[in-house]
KEMAR-447499 format. One record per residue (C-alpha): residue number from 0; x, y, z. Coordinates in pm, whole numbers, plus 50000, padded with zeros to 5 digits. Example, Ala and Ser with C-alpha at 12.3 -4.5 7.8 and 13.67 -1.06 7.14 Angstrom:
BEGIN
    nr    east   north      up
     0   51230   49550   50780
     1   51367   49894   50714
***
This chain:
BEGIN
    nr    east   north      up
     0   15093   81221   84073
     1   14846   80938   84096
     2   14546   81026   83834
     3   14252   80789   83836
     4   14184   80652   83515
     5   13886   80503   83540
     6   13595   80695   83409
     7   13798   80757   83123
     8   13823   80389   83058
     9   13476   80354   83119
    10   13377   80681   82910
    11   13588   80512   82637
    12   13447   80149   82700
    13   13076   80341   82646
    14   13175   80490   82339
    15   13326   80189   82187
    16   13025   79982   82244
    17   12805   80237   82065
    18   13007   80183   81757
    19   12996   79821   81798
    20   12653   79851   81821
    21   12625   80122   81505
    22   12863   79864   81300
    23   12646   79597   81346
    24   12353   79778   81245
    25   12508   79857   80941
    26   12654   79558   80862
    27   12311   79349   80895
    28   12152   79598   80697
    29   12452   79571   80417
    30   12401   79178   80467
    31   12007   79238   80400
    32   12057   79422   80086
    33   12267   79213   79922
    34   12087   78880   80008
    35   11738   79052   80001
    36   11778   79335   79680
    37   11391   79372   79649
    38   11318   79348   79985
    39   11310   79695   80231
    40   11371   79663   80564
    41   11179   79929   80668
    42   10837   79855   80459
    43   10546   79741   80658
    44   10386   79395   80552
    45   10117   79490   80324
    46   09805   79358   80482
    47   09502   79525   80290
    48   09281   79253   80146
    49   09185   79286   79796
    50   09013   79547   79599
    51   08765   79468   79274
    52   08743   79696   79035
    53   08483   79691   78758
    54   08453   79938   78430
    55   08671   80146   78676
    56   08451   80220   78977
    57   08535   80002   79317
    58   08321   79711   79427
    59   08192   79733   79752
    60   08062   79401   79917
    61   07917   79312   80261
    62   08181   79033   80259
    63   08504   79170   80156
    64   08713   78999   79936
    65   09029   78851   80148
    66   09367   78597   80134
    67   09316   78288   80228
    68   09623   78068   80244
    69   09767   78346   80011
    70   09513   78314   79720
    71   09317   78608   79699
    72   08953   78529   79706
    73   08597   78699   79616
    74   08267   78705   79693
    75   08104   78516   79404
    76   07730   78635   79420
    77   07854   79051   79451
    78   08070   78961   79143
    79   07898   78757   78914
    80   07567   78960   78975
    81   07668   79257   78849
    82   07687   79075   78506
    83   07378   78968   78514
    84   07409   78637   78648
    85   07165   78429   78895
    86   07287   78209   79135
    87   07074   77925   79325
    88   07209   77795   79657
    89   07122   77445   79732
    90   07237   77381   80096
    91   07146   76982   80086
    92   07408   76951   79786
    93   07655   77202   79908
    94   07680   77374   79568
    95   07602   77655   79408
    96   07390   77676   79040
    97   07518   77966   78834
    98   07282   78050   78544
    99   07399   78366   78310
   100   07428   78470   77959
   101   07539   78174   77791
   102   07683   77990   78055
   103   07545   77747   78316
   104   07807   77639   78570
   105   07795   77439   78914
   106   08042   77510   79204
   107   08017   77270   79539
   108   08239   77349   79848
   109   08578   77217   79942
   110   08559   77048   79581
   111   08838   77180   79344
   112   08618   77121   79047
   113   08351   77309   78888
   114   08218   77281   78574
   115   08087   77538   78305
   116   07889   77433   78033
   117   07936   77092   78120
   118   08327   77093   78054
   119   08532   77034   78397
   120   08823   77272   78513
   121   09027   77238   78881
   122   09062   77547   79061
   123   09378   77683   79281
   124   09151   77678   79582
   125   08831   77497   79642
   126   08547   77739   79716
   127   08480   77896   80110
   128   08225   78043   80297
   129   08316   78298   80514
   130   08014   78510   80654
   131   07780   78341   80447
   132   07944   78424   80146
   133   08070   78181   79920
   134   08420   78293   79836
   135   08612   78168   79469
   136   08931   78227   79322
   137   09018   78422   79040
   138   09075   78150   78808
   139   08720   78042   78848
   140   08554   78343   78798
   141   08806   78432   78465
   142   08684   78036   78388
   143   08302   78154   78426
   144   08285   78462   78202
   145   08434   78606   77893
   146   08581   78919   77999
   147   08654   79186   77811
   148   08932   79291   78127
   149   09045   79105   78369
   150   09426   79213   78517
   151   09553   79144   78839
   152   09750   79372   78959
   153   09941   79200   79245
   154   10198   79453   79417
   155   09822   79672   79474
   156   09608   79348   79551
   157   09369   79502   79268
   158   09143   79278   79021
   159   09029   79460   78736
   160   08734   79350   78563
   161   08559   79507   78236
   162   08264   79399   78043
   163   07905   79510   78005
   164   07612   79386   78225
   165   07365   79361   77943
   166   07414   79479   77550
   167   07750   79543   77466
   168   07792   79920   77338
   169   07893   80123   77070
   170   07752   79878   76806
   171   07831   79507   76967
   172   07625   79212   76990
   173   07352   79153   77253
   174   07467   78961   77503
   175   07363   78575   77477
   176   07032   78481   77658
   177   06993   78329   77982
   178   06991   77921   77964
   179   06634   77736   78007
   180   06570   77460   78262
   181   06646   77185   77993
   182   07005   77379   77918
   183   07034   77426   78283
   184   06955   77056   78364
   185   07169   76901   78087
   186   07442   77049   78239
   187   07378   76915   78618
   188   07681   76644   78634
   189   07960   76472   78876
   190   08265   76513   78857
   191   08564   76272   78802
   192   08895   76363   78876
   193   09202   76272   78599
   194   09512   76279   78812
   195   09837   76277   78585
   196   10216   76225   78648
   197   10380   76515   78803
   198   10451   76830   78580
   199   10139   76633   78295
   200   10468   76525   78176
   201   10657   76185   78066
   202   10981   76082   77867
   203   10971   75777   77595
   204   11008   75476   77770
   205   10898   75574   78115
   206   10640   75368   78316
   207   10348   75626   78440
   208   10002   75597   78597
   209   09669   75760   78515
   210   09417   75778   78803
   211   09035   75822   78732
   212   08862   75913   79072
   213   08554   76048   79217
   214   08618   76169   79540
   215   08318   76367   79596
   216   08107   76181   79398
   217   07797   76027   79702
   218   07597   75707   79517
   219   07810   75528   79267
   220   07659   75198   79280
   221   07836   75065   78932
   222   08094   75196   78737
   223   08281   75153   78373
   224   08585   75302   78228
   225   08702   75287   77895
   226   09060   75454   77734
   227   09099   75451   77362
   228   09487   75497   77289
   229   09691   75501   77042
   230   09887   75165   77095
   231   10231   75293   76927
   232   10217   75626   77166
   233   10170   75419   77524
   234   10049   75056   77631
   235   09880   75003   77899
   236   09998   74749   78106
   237   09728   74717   78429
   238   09427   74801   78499
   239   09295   74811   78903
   240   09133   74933   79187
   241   09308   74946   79536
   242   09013   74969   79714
   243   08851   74690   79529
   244   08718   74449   79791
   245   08639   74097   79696
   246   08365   74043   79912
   247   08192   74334   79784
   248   08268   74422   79499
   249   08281   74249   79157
   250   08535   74386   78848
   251   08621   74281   78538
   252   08873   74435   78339
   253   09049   74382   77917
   254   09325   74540   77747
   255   09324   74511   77357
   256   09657   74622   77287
   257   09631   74562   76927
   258   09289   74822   76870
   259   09425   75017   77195
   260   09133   74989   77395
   261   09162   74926   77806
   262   08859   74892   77989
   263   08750   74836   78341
   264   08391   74779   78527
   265   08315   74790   78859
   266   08015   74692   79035
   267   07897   74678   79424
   268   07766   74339   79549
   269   07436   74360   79650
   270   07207   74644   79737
   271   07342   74938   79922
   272   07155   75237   80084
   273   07430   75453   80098
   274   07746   75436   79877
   275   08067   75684   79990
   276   08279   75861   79752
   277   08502   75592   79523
   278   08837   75756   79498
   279   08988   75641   79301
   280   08763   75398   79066
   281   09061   75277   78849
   282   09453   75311   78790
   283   09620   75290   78479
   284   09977   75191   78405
   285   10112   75251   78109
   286   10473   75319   77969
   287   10499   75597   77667
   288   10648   75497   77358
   289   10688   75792   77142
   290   10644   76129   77155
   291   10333   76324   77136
   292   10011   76472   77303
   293   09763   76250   77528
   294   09403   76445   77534
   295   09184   76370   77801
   296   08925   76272   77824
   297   08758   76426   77497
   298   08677   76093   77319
   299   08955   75914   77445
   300   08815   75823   77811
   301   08488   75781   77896
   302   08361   75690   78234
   303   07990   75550   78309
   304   07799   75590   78676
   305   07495   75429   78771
   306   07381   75486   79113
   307   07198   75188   79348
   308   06880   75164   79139
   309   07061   75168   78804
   310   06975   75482   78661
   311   07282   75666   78502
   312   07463   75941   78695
   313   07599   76262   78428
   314   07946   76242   78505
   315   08201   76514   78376
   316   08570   76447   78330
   317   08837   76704   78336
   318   09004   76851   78077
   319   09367   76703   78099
   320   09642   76676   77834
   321   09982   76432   77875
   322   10291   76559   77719
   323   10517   76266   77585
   324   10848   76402   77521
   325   11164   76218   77367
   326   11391   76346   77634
   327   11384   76471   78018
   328   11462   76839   78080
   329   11729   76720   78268
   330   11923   76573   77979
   331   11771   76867   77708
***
């Protein structure tokens, strides 16, 4: 009797391939779980931008608050507002004035530093506009006011804030007055960048460089720089400009090892109507030679501005601190 096996074979074939197929499955998934333990496979991407919450009620702003880059950013003006701040626009200069209780701060955009009562800070993420809304990180606005809460919760994409909009309650001080013109004015400043090593961290005997810029800084006709150092923590060994050109520019430059003193001027030849950005205005090589703490600027660097008719420019120099440590991490 001749029986024709085929459909069986096929029947079978089917059936084997579906638990090909199911092993698979299974196996990725087993794969995914072990590689990936926090991860789930089956949880949607969470997408919803970022909620403010302040002295528990939800913010609600015309510009919502939103991920750029994956920083988390606000709308500064709905924000700071509700503390009682006032902020002044000032589209020729690209920056924004911030005048509140005890504080007087100025914010320009696509420029990573901002300064608050004069003193200069970097933020994760220069400043946006989106719909006509200047948008900050969180750093800068946890920079810009003394909280009394500020979590963020990042598995909900939730910013809690807390603090009081005028007199603090249940017995607490008034809240500090608003700054006058002369406050406000004293602060109005450049800024100069302090770019240090990699990590703000050398070993003993390592060669490093310091770089003083202003890359956003329109005018600078002139320029000086002076470091006071201790000369048994690091010598400095050059002072110069890259972008110094010969034909227009003139520099001069001294290092006093002994008193531990390095300075370096910088001026443009002839007059100038317009005067880009100078980044950077001066590099510093030094090698460390014991350990310790490098503040800067504080009184240890100073940098001078004048712009094309020699009147001085405010300048404001961020806060930066070198570590100097007797051995790598490598070899700790």
């Amino acid at each position: 009797m001749n029986v024709d096996l085929k459909p069986y074979a096929t029947k079978i074939f089917k059936i084997n391939i579906k638990k090909f197929i199911i092993l698979q499955i299974t196996v990725f998934l087993l794969l995914f779980t072990l590689l990936f333990p926090g991860a789930d496979p089956g949880a949607e991407a969470v997408n919803t931008p970022p909620s403010v919450h302040y002295n528990g009620a939800v913010l609600q702003f015309d510009v919502s608050p939103l991920f750029f880059q994956e920083t988390p950013l606000f709308p500064l003006r709905g924000i700071l507002e509700n503390r009682g701040f006032i902020l002044n626009w000032e589209p020729a200069a690209q920056r924004v004035v911030l005048v509140g209780p005890g504080r007087v701060g100025y914010l320009y955009l696509g420029n990573p530093l901002y300064s608050v009562n004069g003193v200069v800070y970097r933020t994760v993420q220069p400043p946006e506009i989106v719909q006509g809304r200047v948008m900050v990180a969180m750093d800068f606005l946890q920079q810009c006011i003394d909280w009394e809460e500020f979590i963020w919760d990042e598995k909900g994409a939730a910013l809690h804030l807390g603090g009081s909009p005028g007199n603090a309650e249940n017995g607490g001080q008034a809240s500090p007055p608003l700054p006058g013109r002369v406050e406000i004015e004293a602060f109005d400043m450049k800024f100069i960048a302090v770019l240090l090593p990699t990590g703000k961290e050398v070993t003993v005997g390592e060669h490093f460089k310091i770089v003083i810029a202003a890359p956003f800084v329109e005018g600078i006709y002139a320029y000086a720089v002076r470091l006071k150092y201790d000369p048994e923590q690091i010598a400095v060994q050059r002072l110069e400009n890259p972008a110094f050109n010969s034909r227009q520019d003139f520099s001069w430059n001294k290092i006093d090892a002994a008193a531990g003193v390095a300075e370096y001027l910088q001026t443009t030849l002839g007059y100038q109507e317009k005067i880009p950005p100078r980044d950077p205005l001066v590099i510093l090589e030094a090698r460390a030679l014991r350990a310790g703490v490098l503040s800067l600027p504080g009184e240890a660097l100073q940098v001078n501005l004048l712009d094309n008719t020699a009147t001085p420019m405010p300048a404001g120099l961020e806060e930066k601190t070198l570590y100097i440590t007797a051995f790598s991490q490598a070899g700790s």
